[in-house]
SEDOLUM-999955 format. One line per field, with one value per residue: residue in three letters; residue number from 0; y, x, z of N, C-alpha, C in turn. Coordinates in nm, 3 decimals. Atoms other than C-alpha are relative to their C-alpha. Layout:
<nodes>
type <- ALA/...;
seq <- NUM/...;
n.north <- Y/...;
n.east <- X/...;
n.up <- Z/...;
ca.north <- Y/...;
ca.east <- X/...;
ca.up <- Z/...;
c.north <- Y/...;
c.east <- X/...;
c.up <- Z/...;
</nodes>
This chain:
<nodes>
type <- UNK/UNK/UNK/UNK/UNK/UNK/UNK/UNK/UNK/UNK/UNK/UNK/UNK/UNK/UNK/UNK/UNK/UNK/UNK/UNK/UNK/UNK/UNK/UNK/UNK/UNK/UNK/UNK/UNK/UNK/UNK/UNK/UNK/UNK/UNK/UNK/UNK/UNK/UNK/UNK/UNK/UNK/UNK/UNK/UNK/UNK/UNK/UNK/UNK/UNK/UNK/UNK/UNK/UNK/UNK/UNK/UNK/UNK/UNK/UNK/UNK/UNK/UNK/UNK/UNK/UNK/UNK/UNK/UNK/UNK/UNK/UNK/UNK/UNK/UNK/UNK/UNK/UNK/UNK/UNK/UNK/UNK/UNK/UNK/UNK/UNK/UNK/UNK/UNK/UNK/UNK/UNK/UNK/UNK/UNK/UNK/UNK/UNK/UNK/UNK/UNK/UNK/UNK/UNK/UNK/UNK/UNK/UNK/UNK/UNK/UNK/UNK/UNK/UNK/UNK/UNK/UNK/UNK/UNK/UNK/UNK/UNK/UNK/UNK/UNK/UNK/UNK/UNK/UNK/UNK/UNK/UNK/UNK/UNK/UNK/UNK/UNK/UNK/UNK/UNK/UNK/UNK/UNK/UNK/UNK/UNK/UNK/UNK/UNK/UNK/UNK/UNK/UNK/UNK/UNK/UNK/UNK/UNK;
seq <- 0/1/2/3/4/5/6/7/8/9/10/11/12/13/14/15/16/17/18/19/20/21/22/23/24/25/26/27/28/29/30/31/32/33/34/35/36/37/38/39/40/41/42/43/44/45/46/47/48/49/50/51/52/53/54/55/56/57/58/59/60/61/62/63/64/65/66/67/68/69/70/71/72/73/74/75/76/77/78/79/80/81/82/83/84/85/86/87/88/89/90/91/92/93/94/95/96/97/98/99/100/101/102/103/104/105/106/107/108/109/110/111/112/113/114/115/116/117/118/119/120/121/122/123/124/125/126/127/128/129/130/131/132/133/134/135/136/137/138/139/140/141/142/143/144/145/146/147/148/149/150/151/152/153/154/155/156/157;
n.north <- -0.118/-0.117/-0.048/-0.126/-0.164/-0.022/-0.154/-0.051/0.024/-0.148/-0.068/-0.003/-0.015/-0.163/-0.070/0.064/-0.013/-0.130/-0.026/0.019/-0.082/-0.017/-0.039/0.040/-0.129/-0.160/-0.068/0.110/0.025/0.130/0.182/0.045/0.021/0.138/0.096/0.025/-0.002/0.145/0.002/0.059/0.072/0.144/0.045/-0.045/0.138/0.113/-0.001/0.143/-0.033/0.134/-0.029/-0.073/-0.079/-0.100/-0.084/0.031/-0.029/-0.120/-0.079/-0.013/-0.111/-0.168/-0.072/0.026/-0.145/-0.161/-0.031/-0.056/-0.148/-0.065/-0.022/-0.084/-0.151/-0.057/-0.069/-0.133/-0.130/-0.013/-0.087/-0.065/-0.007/-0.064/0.013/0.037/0.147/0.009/0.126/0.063/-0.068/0.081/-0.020/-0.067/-0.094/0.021/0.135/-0.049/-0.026/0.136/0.066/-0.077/-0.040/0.181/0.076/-0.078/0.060/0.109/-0.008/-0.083/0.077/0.092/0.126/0.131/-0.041/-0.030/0.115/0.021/-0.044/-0.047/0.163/0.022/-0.065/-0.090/0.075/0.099/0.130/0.069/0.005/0.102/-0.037/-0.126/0.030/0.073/-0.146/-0.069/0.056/-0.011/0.101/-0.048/-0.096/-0.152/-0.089/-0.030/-0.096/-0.129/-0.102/-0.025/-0.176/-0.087/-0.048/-0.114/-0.147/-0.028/-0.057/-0.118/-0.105/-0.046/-0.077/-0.180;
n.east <- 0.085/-0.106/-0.028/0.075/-0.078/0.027/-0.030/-0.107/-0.045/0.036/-0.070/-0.112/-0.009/0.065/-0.104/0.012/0.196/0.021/-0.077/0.085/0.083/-0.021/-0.035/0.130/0.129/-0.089/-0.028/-0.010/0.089/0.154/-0.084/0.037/0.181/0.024/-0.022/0.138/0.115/-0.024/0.047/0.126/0.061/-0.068/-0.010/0.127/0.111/-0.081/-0.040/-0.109/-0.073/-0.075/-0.202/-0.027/0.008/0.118/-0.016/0.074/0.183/-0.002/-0.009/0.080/0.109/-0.006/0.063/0.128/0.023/-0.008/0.121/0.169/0.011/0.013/0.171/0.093/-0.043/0.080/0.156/-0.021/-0.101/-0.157/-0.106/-0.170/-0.022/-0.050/-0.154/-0.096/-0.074/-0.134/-0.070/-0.034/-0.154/-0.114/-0.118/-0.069/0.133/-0.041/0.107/0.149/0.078/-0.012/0.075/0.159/0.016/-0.002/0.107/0.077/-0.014/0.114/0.188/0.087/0.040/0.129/-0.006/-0.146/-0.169/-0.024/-0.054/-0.145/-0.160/0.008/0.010/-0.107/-0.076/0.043/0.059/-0.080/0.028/-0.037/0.031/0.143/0.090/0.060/0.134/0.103/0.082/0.076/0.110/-0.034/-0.114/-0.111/-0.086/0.067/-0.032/-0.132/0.058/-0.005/-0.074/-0.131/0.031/0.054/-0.119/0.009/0.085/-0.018/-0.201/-0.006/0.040/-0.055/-0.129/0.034;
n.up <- 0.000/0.001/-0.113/0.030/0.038/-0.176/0.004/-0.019/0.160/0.101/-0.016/0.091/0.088/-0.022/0.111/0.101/0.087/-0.048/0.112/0.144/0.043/-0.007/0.109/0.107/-0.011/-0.025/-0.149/-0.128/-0.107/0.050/-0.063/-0.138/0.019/0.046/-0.068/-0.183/0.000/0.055/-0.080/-0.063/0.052/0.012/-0.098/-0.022/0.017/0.034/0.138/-0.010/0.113/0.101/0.007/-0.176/-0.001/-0.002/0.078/0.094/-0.017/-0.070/0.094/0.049/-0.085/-0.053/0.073/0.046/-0.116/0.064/0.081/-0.054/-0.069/0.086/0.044/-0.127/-0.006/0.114/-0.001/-0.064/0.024/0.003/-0.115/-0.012/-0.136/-0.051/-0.022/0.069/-0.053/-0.007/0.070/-0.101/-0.086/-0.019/-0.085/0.111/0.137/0.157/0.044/-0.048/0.104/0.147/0.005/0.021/0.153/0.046/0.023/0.088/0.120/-0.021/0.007/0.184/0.090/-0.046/-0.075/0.017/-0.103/-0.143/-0.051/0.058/-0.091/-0.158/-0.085/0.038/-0.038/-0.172/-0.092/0.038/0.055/0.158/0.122/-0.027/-0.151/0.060/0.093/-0.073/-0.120/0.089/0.116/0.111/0.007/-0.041/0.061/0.017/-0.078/0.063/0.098/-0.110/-0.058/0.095/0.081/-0.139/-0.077/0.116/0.002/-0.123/0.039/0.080/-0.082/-0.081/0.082/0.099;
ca.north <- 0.000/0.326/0.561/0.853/1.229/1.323/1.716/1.674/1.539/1.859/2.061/1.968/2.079/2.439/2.603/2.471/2.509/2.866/2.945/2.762/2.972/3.239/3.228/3.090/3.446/3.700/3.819/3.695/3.783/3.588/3.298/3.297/3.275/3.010/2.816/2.878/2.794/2.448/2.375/2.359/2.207/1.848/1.881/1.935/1.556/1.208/1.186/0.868/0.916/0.670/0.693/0.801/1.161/1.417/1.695/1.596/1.563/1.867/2.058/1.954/2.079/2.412/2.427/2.304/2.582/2.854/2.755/2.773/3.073/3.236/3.131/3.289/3.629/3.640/3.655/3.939/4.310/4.395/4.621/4.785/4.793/5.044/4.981/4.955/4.585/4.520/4.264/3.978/4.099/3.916/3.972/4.135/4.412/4.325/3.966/4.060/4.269/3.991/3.769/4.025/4.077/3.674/3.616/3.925/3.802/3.447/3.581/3.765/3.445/3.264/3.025/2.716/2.856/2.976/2.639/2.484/2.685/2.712/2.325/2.245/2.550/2.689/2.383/2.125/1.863/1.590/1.621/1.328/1.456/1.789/1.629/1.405/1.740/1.897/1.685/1.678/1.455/1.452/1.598/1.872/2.001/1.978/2.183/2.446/2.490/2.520/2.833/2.961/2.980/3.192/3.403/3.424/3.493/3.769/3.983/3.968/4.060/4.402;
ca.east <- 0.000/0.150/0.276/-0.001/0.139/0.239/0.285/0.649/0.718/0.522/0.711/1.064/0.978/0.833/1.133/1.086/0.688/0.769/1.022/0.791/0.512/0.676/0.788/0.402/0.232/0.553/0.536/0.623/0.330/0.033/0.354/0.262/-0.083/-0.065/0.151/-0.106/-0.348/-0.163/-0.106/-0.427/-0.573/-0.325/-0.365/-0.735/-0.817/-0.621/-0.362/-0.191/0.096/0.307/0.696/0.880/0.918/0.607/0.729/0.575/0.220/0.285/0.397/0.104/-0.144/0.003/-0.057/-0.426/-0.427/-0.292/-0.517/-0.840/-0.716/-0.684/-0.999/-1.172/-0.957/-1.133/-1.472/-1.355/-1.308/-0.980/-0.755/-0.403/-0.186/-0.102/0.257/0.540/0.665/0.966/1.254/1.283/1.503/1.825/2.158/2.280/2.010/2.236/2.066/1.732/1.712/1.838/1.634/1.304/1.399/1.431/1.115/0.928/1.035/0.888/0.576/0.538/0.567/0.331/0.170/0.303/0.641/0.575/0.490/0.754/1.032/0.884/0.838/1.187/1.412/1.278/1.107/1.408/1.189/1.294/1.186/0.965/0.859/0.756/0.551/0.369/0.292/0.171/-0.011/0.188/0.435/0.766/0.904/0.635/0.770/1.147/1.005/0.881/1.113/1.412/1.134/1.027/1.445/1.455/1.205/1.370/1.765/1.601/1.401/1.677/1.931/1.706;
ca.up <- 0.000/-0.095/0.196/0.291/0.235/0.600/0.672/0.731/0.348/0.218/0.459/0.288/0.013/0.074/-0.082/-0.375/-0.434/-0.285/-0.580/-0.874/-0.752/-0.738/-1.083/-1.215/-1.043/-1.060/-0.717/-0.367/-0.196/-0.453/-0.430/-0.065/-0.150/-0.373/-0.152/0.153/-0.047/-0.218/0.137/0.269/0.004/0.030/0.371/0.368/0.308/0.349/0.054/-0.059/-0.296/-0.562/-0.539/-0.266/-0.383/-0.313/-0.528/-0.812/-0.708/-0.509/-0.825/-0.994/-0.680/-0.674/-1.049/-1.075/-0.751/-0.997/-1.264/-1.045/-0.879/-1.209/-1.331/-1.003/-1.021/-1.407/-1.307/-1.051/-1.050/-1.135/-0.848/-0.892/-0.629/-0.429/-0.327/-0.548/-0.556/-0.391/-0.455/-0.206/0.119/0.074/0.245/-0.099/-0.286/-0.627/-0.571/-0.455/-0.750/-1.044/-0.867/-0.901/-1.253/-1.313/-1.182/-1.322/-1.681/-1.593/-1.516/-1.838/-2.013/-2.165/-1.955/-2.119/-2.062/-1.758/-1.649/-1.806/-1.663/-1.307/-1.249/-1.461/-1.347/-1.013/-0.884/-1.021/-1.136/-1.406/-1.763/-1.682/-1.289/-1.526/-1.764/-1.519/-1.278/-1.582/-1.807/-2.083/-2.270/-2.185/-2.525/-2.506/-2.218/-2.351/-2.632/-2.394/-2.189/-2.492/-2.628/-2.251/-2.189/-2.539/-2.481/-2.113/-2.233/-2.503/-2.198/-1.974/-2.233/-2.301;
c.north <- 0.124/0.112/0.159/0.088/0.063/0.192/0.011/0.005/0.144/0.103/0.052/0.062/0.166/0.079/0.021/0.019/0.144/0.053/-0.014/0.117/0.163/0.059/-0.044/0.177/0.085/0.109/-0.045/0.011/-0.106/-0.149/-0.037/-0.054/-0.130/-0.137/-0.026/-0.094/-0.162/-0.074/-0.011/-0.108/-0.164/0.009/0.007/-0.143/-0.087/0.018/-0.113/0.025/-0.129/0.040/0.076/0.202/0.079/0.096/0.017/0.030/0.132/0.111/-0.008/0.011/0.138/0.021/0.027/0.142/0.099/-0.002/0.042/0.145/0.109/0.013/0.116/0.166/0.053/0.063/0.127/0.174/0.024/0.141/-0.034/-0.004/0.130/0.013/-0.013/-0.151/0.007/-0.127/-0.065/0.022/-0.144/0.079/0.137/0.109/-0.060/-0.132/0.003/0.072/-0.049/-0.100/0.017/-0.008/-0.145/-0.033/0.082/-0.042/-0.176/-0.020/0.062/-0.120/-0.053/-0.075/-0.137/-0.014/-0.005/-0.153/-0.086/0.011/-0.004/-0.157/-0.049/0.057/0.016/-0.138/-0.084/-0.122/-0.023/0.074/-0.066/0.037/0.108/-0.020/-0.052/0.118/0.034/-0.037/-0.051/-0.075/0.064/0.102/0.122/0.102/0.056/0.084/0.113/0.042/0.015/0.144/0.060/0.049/0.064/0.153/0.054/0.129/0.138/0.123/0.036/0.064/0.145/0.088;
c.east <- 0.089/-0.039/-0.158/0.096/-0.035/0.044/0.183/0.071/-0.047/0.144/0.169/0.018/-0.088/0.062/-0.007/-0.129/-0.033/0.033/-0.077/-0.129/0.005/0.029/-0.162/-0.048/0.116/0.010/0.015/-0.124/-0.152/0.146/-0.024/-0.108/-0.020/0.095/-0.106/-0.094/0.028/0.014/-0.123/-0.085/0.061/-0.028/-0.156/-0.068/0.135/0.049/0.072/0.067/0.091/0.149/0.029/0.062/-0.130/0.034/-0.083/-0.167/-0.030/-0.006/-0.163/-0.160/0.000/-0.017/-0.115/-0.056/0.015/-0.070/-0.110/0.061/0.008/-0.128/-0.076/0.040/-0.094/-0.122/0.006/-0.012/0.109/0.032/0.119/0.021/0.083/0.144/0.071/0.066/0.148/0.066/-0.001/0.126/0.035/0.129/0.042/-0.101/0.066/-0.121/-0.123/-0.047/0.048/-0.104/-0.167/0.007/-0.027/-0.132/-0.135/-0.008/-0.041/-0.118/-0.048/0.001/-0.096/-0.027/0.001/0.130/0.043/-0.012/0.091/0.119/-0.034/0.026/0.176/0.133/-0.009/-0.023/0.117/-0.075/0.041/-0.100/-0.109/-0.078/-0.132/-0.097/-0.096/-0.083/-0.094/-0.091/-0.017/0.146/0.133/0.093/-0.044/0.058/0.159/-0.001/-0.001/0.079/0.153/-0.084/0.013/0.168/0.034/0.001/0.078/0.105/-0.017/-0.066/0.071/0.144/-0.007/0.056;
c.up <- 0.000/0.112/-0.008/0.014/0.130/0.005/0.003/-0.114/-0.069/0.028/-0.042/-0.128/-0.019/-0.106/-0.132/-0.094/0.043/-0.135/-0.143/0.030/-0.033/-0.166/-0.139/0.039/-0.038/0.075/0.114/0.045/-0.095/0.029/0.100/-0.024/-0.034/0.048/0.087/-0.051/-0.045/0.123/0.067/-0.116/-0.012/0.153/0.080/0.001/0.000/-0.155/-0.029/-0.141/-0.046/0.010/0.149/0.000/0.000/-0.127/-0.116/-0.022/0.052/-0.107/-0.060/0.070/-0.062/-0.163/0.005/0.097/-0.116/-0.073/0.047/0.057/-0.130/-0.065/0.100/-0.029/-0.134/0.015/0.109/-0.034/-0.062/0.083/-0.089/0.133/0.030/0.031/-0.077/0.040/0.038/-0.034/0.188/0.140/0.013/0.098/-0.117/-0.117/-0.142/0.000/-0.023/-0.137/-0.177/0.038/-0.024/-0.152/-0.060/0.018/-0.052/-0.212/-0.011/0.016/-0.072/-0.111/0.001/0.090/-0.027/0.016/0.105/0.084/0.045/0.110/0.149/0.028/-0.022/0.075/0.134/0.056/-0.021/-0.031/-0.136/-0.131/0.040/0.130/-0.060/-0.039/0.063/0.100/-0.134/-0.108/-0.098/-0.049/-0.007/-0.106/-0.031/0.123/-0.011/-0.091/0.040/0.063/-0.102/-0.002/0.153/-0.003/-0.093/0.021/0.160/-0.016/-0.091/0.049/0.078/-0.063/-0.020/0.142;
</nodes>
């Protein structure tokens, strides 16, 4: 019988599903969000998972999360925000603000890209972990992320 999905396995892997979301919305604070929110929702009901890595299934929560939460924001209002975004406080502002610009240019890609590169790059899942989070066969996502890191290398070049 395969192992249930215990809070401390999610918790390893925070970093990680902080960073991909991070680079699916293009801001820290909805990345919080849509961690909080991928978070409660695996931990909202018994989960029983296949292999002995989570990540995977995890990645492909916190998408199906960003999809519905995108859907929902559609039928919304739309708000601006008040504040000027800042870059992540690091030790080093130079970093803080390559790493704002890195993940501001991830969240202007499409969202097949954006996928793509968040689960692949940011999150470190396989080729194959990628495709299985996302839906899609393994050389479609090799595909994507060759254009997504294109279109990446020719916004951060400007």
């Amino acid at each position: 019988m395969p192992p249930d999905l215990e809070v401390d396995r999610i918790a390893d892997h925070l970093d990680r599903l902080y960073r991909a979301a991070w680079a699916l919305c293009g801001g820290r604070e909805d990345a919080e969000d849509l961690v909080q929110e991928t978070c409660a929702r695996v931990l909202g009901r018994r989960r029983t998972i296949t292999g002995d890595d989570p990540l995977p299934y995890l990645m492909t929560v916190l998408r199906n999360t960003h999809v519905d939460l995108l859907r929902s924001r559609a039928r919304r209002p739309q708000t601006t925000e008040l504040d000027p975004e800042r870059a992540e406080s690091t030790a080093d502002p130079v970093d803080a603000l390559s790493a704002r610009e890195v993940f501001e240019a991830i969240g202007q890609l499409p969202q097949e890209f954006r996928e793509v590169v968040a689960a692949v790059d940011v999150a470190g899942l396989s080729y194959a972990e990628a495709a299985k989070a996302l839906g899609v066969p393994q050389g479609t996502v090799m595909s994507r992320l060759y254009r997504g890191r294109a279109r990446l290398a020719d916004r951060l070049r400007d």
